[in-house]
N, C-alpha and C positions, 0 to 999 in steps of 0.2 A: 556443626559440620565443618570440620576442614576440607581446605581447597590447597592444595599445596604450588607452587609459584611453579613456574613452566624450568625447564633445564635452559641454561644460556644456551642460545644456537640457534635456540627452537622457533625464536621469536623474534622476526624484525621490528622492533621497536619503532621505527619513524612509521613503515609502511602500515603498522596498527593503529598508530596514533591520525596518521592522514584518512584511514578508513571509517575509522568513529567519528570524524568530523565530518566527514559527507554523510555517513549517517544522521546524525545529529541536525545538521542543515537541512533536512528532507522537509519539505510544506508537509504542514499536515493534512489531513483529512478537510478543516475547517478552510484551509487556507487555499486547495488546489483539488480538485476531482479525483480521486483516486481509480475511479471506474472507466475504462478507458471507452466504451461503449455509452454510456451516459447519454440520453436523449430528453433528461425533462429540465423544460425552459427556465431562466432565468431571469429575474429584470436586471442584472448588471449589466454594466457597460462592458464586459468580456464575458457571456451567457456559459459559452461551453467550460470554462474553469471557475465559473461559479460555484461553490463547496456549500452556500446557506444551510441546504438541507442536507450535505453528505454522512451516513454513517453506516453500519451493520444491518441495522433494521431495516434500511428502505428497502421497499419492497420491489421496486427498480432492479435492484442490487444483483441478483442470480442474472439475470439478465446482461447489466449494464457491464460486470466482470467477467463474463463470458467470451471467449473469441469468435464462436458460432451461436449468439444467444437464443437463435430462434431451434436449433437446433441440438443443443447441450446448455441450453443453463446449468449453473452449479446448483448442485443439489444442493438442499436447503440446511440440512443439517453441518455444513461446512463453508457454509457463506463467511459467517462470523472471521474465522481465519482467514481465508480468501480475500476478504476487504481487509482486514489488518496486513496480509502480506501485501496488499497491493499497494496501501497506505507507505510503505516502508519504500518502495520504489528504485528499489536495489533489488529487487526479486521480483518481476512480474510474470505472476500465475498465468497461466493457460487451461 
């Protein structure tokens, strides 16, 4: 497959280059809670950014990335994305 290069103009170069690096620097899933709802305990010394067990599966998860969980959790067949967008943390789902 070709990708052919953007036309000069098109693209501010530094402001791409600054963007990817805040991308880049994002904790990850392991590092920081992705789930902004999150309620199950931790023995760290910082519980609520505790990540030990964070990922797609937990079953937490439709809930814990939800902004009314009792009310709309995310359906299950879209959780997967949902925690990966929220992992990114440049895009928080609702």
């Amino acid at each position: 497959m070709h990708v052919p290069q953007p036309k000069t103009g098109f693209l501010d170069q530094a402001s791409a280059i600054q963007e990817l690096e805040q991308l880049i620097a994002q904790p990850s899933a392991s590092e920081l809670r992705p789930c902004p709802n999150c309620k199950i305990p931790c023995d760290s010394n910082i519980p609520m950014q505790c990540a030990v067990n964070c990922d797609a599966d937990c079953t937490n998860a439709p809930q814990a990335l939800s902004n009314d969980p009792e009310k709309h959790p995310i359906e299950q067949h879209v959780v997967k994305i949902v925690f990966e967008l929220s992992t990114l943390r440049l895009v928080q789902p609702s």
